[in-house]
Short mmCIF file of the C-alpha atoms (twelve columns), coordinates in Angstrom:
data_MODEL
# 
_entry.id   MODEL 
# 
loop_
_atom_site.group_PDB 
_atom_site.id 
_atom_site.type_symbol 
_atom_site.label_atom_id 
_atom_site.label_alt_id 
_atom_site.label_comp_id 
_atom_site.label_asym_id 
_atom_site.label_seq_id 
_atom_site.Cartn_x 
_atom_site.Cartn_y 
_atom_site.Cartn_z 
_atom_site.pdbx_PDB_model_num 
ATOM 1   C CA . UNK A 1   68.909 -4.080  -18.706 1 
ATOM 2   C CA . UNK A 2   66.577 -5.862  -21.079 1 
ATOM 3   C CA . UNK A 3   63.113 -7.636  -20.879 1 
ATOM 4   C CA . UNK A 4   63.310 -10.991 -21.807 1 
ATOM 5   C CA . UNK A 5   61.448 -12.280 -24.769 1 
ATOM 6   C CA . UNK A 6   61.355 -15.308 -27.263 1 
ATOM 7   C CA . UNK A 7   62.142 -15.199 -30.487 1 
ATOM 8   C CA . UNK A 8   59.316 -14.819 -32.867 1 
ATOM 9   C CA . UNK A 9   59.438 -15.787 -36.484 1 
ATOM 10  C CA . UNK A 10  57.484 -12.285 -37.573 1 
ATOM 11  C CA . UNK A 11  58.195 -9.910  -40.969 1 
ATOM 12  C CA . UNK A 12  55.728 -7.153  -39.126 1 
ATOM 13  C CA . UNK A 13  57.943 -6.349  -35.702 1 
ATOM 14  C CA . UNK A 14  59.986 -3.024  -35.894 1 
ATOM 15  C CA . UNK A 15  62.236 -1.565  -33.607 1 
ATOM 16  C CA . UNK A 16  61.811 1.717   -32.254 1 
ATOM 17  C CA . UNK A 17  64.271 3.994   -30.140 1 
ATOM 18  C CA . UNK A 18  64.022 7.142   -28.063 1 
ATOM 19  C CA . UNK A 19  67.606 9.021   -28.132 1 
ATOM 20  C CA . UNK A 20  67.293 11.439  -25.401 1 
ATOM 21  C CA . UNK A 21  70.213 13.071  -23.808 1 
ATOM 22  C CA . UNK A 22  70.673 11.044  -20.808 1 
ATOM 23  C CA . UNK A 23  69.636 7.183   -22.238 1 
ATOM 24  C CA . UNK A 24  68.628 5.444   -25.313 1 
ATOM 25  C CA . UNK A 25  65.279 3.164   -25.250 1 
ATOM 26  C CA . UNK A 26  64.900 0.435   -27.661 1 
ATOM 27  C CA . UNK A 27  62.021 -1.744  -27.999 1 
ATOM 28  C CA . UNK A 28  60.426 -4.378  -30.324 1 
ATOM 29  C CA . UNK A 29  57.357 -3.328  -31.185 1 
ATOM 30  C CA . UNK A 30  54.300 -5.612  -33.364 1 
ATOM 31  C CA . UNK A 31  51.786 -4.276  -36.283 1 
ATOM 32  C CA . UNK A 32  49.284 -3.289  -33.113 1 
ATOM 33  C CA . UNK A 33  51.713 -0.859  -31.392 1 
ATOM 34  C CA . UNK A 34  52.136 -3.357  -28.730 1 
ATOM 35  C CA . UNK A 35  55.747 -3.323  -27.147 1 
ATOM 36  C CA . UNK A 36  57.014 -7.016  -26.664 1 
ATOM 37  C CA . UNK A 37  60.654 -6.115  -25.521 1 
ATOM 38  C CA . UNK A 38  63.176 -3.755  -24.332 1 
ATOM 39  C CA . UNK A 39  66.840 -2.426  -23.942 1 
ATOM 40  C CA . UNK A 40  67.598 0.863   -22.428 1 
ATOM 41  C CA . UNK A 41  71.287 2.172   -21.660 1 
ATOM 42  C CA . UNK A 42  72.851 5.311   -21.164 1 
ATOM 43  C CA . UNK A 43  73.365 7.840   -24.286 1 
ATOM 44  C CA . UNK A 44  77.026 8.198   -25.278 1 
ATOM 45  C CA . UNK A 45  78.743 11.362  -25.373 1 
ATOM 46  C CA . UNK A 46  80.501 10.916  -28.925 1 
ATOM 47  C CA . UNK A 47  78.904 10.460  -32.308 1 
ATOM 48  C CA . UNK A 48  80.845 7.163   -33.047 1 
ATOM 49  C CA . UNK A 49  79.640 5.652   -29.746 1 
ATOM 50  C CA . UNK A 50  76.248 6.996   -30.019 1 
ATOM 51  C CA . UNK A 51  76.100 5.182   -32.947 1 
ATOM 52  C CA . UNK A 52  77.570 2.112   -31.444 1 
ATOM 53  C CA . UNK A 53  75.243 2.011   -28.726 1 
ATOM 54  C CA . UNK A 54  72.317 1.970   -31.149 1 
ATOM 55  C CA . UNK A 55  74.318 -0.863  -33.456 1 
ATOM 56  C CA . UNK A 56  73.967 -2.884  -30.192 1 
ATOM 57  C CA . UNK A 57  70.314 -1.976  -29.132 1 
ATOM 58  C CA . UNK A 58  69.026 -3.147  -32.217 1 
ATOM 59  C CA . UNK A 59  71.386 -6.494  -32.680 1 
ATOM 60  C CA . UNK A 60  70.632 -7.181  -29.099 1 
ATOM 61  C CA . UNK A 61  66.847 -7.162  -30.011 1 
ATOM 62  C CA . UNK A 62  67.076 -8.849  -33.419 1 
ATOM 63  C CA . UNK A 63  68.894 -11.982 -31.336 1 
ATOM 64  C CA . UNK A 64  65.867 -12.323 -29.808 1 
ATOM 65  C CA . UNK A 65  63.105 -11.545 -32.589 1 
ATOM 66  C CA . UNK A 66  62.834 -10.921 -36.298 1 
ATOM 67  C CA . UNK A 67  63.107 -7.237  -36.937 1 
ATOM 68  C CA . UNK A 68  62.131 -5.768  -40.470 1 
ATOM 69  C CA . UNK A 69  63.191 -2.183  -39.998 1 
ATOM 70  C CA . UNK A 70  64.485 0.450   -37.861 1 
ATOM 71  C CA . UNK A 71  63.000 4.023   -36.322 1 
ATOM 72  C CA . UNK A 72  64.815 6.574   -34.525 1 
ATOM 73  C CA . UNK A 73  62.936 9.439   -32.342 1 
ATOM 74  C CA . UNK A 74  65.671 12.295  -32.096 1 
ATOM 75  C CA . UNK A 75  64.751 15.406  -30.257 1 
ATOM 76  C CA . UNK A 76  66.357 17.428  -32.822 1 
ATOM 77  C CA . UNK A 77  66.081 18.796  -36.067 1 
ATOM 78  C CA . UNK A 78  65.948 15.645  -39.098 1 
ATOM 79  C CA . UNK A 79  66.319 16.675  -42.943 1 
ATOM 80  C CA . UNK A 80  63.171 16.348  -44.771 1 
ATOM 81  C CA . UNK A 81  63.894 12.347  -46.093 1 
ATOM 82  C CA . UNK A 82  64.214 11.304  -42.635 1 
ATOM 83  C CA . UNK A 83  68.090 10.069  -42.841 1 
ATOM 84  C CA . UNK A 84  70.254 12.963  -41.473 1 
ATOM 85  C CA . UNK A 85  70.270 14.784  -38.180 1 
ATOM 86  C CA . UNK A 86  71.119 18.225  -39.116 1 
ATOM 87  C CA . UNK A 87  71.214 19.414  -34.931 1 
ATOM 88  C CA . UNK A 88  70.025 17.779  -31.546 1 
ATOM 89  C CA . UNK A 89  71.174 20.129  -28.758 1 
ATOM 90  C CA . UNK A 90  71.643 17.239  -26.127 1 
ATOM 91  C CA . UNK A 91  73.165 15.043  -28.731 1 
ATOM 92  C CA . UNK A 92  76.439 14.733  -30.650 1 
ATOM 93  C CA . UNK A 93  75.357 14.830  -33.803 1 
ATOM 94  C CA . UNK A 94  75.264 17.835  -36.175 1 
ATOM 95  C CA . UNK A 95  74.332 17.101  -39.985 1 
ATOM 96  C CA . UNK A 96  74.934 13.704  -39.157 1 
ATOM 97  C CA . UNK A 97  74.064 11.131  -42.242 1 
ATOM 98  C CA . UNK A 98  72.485 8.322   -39.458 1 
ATOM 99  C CA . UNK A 99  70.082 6.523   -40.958 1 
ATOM 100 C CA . UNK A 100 72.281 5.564   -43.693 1 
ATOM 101 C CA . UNK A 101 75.010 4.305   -41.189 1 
ATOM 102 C CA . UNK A 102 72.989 2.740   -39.261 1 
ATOM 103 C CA . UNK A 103 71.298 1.198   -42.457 1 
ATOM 104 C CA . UNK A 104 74.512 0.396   -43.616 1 
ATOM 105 C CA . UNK A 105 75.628 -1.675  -40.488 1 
ATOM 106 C CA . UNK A 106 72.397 -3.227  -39.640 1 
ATOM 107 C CA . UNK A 107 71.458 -4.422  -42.871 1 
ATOM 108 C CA . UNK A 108 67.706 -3.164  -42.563 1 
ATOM 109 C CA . UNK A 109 66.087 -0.009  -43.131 1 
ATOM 110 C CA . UNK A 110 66.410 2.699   -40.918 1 
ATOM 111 C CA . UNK A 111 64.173 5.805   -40.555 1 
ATOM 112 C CA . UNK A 112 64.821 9.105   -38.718 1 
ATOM 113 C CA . UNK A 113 61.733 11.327  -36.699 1 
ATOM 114 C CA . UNK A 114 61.846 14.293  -34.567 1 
ATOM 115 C CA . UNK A 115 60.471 12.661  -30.923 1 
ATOM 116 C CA . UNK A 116 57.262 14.358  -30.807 1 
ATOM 117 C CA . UNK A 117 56.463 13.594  -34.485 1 
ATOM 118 C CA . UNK A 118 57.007 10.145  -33.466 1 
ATOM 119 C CA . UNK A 119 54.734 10.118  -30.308 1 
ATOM 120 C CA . UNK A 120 52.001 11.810  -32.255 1 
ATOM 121 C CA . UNK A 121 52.046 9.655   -34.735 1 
ATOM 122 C CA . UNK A 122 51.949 6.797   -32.167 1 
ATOM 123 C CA . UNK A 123 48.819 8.346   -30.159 1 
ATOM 124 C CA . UNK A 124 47.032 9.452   -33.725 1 
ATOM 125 C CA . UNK A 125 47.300 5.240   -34.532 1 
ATOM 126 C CA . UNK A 126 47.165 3.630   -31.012 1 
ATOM 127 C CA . UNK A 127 46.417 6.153   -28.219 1 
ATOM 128 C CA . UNK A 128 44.480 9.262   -27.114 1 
ATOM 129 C CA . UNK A 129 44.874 10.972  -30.613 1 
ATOM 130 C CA . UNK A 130 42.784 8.006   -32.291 1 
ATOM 131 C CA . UNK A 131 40.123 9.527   -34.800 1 
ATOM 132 C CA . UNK A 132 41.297 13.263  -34.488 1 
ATOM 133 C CA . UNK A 133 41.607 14.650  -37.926 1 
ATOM 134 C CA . UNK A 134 43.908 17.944  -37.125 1 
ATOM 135 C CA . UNK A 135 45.972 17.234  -33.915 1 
ATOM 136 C CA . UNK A 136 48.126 19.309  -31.838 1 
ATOM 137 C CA . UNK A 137 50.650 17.604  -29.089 1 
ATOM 138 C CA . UNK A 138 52.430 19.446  -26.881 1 
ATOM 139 C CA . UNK A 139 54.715 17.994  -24.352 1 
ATOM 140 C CA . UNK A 140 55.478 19.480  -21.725 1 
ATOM 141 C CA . UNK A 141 58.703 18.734  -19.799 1 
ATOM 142 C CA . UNK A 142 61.779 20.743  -19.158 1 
ATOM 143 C CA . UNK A 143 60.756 22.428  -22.491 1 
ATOM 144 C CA . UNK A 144 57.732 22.363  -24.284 1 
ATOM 145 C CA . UNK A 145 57.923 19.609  -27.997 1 
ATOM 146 C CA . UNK A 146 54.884 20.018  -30.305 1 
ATOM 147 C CA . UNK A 147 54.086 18.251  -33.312 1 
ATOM 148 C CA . UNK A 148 50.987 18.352  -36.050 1 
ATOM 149 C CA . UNK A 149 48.586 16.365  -37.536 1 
ATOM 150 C CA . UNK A 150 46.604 17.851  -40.282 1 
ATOM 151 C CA . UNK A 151 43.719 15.525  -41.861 1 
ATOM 152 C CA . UNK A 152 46.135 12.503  -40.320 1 
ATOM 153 C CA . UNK A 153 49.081 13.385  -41.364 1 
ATOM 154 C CA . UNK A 154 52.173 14.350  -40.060 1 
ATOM 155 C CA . UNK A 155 53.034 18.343  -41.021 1 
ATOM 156 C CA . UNK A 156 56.735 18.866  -40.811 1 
ATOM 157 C CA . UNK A 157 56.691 22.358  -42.286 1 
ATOM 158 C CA . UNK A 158 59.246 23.207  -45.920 1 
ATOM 159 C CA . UNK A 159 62.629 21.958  -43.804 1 
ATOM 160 C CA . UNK A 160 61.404 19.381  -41.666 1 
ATOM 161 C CA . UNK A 161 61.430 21.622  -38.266 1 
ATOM 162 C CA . UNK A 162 58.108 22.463  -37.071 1 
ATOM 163 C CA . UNK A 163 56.023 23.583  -35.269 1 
ATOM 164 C CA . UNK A 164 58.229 24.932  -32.830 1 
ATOM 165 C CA . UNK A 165 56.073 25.847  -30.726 1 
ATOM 166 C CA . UNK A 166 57.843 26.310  -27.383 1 
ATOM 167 C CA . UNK A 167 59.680 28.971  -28.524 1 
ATOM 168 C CA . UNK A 168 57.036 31.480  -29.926 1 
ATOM 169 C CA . UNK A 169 57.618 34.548  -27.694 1 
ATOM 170 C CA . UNK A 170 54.821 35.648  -25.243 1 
ATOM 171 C CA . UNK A 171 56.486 38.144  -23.401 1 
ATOM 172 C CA . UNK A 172 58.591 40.793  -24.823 1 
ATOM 173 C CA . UNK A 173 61.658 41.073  -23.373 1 
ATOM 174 C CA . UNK A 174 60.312 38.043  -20.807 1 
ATOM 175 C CA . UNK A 175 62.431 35.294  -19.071 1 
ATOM 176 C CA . UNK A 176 65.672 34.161  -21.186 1 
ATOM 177 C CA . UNK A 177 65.605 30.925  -23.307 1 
ATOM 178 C CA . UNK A 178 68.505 28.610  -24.306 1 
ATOM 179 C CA . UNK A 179 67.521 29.078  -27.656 1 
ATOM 180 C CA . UNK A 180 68.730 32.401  -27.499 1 
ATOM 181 C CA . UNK A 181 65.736 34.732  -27.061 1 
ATOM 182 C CA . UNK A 182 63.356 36.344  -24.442 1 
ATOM 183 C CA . UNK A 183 60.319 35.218  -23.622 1 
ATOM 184 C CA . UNK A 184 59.231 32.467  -24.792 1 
ATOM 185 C CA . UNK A 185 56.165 30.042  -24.450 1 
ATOM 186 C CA . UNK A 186 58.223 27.133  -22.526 1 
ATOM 187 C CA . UNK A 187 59.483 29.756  -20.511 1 
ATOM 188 C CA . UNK A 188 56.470 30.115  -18.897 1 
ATOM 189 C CA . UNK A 189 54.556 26.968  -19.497 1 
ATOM 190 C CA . UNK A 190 56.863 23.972  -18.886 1 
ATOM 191 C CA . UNK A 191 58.041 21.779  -15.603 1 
ATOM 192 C CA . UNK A 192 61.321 24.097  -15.137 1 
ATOM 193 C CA . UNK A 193 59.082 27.432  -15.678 1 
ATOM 194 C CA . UNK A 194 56.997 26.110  -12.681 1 
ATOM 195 C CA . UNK A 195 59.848 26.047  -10.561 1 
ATOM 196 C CA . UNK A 196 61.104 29.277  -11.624 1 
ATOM 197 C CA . UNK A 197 57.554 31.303  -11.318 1 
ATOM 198 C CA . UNK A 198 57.432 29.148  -7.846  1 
ATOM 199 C CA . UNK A 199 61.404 30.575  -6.803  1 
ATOM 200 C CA . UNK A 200 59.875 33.830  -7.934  1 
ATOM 201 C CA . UNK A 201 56.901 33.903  -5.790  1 
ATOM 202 C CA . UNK A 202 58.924 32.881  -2.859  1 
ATOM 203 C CA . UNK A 203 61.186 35.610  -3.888  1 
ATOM 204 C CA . UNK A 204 58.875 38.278  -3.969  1 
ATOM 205 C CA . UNK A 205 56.954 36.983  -0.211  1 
ATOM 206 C CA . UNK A 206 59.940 35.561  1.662   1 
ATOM 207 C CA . UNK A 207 58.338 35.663  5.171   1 
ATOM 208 C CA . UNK A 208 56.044 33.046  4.169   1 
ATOM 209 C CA . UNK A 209 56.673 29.756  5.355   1 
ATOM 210 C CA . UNK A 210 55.316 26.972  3.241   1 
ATOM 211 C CA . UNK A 211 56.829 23.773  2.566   1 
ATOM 212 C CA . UNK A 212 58.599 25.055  -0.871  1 
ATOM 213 C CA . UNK A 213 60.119 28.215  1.426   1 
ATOM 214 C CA . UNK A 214 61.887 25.045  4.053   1 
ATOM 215 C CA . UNK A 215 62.599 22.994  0.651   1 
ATOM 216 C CA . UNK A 216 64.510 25.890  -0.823  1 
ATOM 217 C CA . UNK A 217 66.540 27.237  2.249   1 
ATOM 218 C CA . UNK A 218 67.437 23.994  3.011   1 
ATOM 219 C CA . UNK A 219 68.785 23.426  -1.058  1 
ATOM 220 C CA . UNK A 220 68.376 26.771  -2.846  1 
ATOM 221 C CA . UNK A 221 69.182 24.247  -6.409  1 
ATOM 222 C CA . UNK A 222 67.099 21.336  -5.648  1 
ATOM 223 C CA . UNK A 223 63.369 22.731  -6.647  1 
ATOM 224 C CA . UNK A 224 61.750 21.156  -10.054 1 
ATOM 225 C CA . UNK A 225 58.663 21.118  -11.463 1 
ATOM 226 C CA . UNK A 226 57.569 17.538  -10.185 1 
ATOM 227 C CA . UNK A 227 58.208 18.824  -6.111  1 
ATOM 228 C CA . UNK A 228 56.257 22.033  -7.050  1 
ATOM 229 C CA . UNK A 229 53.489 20.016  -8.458  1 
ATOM 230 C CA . UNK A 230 54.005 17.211  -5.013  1 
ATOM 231 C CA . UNK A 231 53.303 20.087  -2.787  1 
ATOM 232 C CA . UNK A 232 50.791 20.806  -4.203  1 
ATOM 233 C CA . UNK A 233 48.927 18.123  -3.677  1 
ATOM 234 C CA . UNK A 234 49.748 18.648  -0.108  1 
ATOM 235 C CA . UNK A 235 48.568 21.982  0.093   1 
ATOM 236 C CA . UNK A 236 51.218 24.256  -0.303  1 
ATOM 237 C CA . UNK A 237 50.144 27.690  -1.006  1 
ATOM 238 C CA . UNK A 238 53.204 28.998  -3.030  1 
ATOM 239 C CA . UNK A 239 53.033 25.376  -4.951  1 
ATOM 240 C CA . UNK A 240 49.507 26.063  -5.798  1 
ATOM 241 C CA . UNK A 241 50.083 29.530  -6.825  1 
ATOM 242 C CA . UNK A 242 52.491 28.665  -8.992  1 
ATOM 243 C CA . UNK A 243 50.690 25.695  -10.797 1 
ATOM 244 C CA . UNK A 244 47.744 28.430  -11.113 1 
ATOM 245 C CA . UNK A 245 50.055 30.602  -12.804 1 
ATOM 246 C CA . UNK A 246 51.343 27.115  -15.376 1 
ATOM 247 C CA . UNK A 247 47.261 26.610  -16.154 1 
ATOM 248 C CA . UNK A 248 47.024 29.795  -16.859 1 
ATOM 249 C CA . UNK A 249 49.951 30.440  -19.533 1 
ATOM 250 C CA . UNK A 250 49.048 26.946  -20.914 1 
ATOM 251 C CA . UNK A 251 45.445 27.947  -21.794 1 
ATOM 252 C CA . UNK A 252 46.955 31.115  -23.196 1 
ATOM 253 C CA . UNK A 253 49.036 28.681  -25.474 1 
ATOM 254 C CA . UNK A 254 45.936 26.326  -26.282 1 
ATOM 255 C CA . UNK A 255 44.135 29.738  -27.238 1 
ATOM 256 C CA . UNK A 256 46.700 30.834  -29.574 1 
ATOM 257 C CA . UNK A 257 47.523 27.591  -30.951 1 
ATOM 258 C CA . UNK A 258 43.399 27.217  -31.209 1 
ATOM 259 C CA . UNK A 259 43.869 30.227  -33.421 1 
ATOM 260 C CA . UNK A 260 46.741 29.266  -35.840 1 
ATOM 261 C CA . UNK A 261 45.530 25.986  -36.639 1 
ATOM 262 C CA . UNK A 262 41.766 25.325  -35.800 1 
ATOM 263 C CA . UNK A 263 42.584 21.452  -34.271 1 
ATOM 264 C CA . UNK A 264 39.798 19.383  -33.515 1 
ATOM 265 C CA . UNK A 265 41.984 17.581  -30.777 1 
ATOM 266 C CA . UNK A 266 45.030 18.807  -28.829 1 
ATOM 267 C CA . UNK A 267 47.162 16.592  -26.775 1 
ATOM 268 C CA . UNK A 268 49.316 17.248  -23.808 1 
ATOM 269 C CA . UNK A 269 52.373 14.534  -23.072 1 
ATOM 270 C CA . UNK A 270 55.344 14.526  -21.693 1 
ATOM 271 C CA . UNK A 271 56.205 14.680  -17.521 1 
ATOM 272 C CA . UNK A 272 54.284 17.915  -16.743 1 
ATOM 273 C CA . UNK A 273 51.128 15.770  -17.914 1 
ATOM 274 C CA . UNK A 274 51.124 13.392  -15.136 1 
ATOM 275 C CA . UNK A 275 49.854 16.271  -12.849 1 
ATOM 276 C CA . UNK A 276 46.984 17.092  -14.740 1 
ATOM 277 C CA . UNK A 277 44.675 16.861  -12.426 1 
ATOM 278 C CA . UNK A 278 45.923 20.060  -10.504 1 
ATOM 279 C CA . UNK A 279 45.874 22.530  -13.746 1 
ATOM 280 C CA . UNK A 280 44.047 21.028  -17.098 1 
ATOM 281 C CA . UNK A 281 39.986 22.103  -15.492 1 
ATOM 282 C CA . UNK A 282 41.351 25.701  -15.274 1 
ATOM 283 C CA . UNK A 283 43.772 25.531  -18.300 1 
ATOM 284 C CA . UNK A 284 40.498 24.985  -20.205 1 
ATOM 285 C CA . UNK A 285 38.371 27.571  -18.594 1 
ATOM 286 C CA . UNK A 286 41.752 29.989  -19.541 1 
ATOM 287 C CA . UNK A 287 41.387 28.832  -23.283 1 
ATOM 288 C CA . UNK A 288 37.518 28.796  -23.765 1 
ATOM 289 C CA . UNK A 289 38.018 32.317  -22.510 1 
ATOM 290 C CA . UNK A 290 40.868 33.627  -24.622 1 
ATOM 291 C CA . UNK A 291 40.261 31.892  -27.872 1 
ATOM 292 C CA . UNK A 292 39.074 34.119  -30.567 1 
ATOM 293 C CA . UNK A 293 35.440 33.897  -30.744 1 
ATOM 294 C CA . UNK A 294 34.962 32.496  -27.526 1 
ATOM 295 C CA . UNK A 295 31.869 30.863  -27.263 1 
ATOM 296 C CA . UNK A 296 31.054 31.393  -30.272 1 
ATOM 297 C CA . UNK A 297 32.542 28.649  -31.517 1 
ATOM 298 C CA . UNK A 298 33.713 24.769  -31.221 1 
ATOM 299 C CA . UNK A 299 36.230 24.493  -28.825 1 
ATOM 300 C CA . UNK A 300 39.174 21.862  -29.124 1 
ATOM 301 C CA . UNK A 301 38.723 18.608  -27.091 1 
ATOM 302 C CA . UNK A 302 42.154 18.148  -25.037 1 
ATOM 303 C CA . UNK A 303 43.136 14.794  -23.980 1 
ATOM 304 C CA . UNK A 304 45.725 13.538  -22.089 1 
ATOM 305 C CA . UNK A 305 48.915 11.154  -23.381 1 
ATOM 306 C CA . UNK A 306 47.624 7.267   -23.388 1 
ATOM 307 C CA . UNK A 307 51.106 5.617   -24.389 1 
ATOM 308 C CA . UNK A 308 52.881 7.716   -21.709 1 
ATOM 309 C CA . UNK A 309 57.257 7.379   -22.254 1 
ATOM 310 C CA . UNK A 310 56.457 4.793   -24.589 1 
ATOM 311 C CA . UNK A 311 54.542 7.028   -27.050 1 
ATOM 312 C CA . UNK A 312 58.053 7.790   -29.172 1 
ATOM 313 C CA . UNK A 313 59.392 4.392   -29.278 1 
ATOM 314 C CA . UNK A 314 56.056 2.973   -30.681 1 
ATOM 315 C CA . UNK A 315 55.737 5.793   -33.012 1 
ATOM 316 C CA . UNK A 316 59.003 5.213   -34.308 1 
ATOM 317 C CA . UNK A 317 58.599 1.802   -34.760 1 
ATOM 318 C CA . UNK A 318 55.446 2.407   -36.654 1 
ATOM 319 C CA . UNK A 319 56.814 4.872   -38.946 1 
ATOM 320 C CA . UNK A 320 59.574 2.749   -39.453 1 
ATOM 321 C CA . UNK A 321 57.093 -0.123  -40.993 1 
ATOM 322 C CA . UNK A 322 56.278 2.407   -43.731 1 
ATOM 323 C CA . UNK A 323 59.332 1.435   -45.217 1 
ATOM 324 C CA . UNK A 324 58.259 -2.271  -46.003 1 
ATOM 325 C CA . UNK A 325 57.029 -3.044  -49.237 1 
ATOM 326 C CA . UNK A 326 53.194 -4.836  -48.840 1 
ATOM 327 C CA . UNK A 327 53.012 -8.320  -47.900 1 
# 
């Protein structure tokens, strides 16, 4: 389905898209990060098709305004000029040449960024990121995406991969990861580890009954983050337990980041960050605590996403209008 728009006789709109693993957003986006139309449909399962889909995204858009160039936020791993995908677990691609395919078909120029590069780079020119000189995102949904700004720019580290900071261990031998180890930060510190430490805590007090204990008997499967975080709101005192135990491993992970690479500003997007209001005041008590030199030194102000789901699109888009030549 696609917003409606007029055409507009514009050199300065871009197109941005989000490839995630279960659809692929498209939108128009102008010089002031302001999104004027969208296309969203599901993500194909194949490469060729994948590829299709975004041939039609973007010629579906152009019909409607004058696009300059092209920017694709992939949550995967993109070669250091920005044109191949060399892996994307939840997508079909693996050292995939796309932005010169896509180039190729489209006739316009076509730029590749990880997704939280992308939304960082949106926030750092449009949204809660605005003036920080050395930025740290880190969004927070099933997983845990980071990205880095440092003095404004984006760091992508010698092959284009980091920071990866979801999956720096903090517990030996800790919960398993699908990247293959133990422990890890996201493990602990992301919408499905709230669920998890939540199942655990029922686990470990099962004559409790609380609102997660009916939930669970009733659907041992059906517990996420989001219904950890809804009860509680409601009260729920395994819920609010658990989302104690989330603030707490996320100023642990604000502490060590804090440590590694002194930011003046760290932001927290993605899902998780729409219930900030029942962890961030005790996340930051955590971190002022644990931080190296604590309070004896500045601390990091931590802000919440302002562009939201549309943070990668617009950051993409934005990117992509680095590849026009002035006027």
């Amino acid at each position: 389905m696609a917003t409606k728009g007029k055409k507009r006789d514009s050199t300065s709109l871009t197109v941005g898209i989000d490839v995630g693993g279960t659809s692929i957003r498209a939108s128009v986006v102008d010089a002031d990060g302001q999104v004027l139309d969208t296309t969203q449909a599901p993500t194909p399962q194949s490469a060729q098709a994948l590829e299709d889909g975004l041939d039609r995204a973007v010629r579906e858009l152009a019909g409607r305004h004058r696009i300059s160039a092209v920017g694709l936020a992939v949550a995967g791993f993109i070669t250091s000029d920005r044109s191949t995908v060399r892996f994307a677990p939840h997508l079909p691609w693996v050292d995939a040449p796309v932005g010169r395919e896509l180039s190729d078909r489209l006739g316009l120029p076509v730029i590749l960024e990880h997704d939280a590069n992308s939304a960082v780079w949106a926030e750092h020119k449009f949204g809660s990121a605005a003036g920080g000189r050395n930025v740290v995102m880190v969004a927070i949904g099933t997983g845990i995406g980071a990205a880095l700004l440092i003095d404004g720019k984006l760091y992508r580290g010698t092959h284009g991969v980091a920071p990866e900071l979801g999956h720096v261990q903090v517990v030996p031998d800790g919960r398993a990861c699908a990247c293959g180890k133990r422990g890890c930060w996201e493990r602990y510190c992301s919408g499905t580890a709230i669920a998890d430490t939540a199942i655990e805590l029922l686990a470990a007090n099962p004559a409790k009954s609380t609102i997660l204990a009916r939930e669970v008997a009733r659907d041992p499967g059906s517990l996420t983050g989001r219904r950890v975080a809804g009860a509680a709101q409601d009260g729920d005192r395994v819920a609010l337990r658990a989302m104690a135990e989330f603030a707490r491993w996320l100023g642990i992970g604000f502490s060590f980041v804090s440590d590694v690479y002194d930011p003046d500003l760290i932001v927290i997007a993605g899902g998780v960050s729409s219930s900030a209001p029942l962890f961030l005041d005790e996340a930051r008590e955590h971190y002022a605590a644990l931080i190296t030199g604590a309070g004896h030194r500045p601390l990091a102000r931590i802000r919440t996403t302002q562009l939201g789901e549309a943070a990668a699109m617009i950051g993409a888009a934005e990117l992509a209008r680095s590849l026009l030549s002035p006027g």
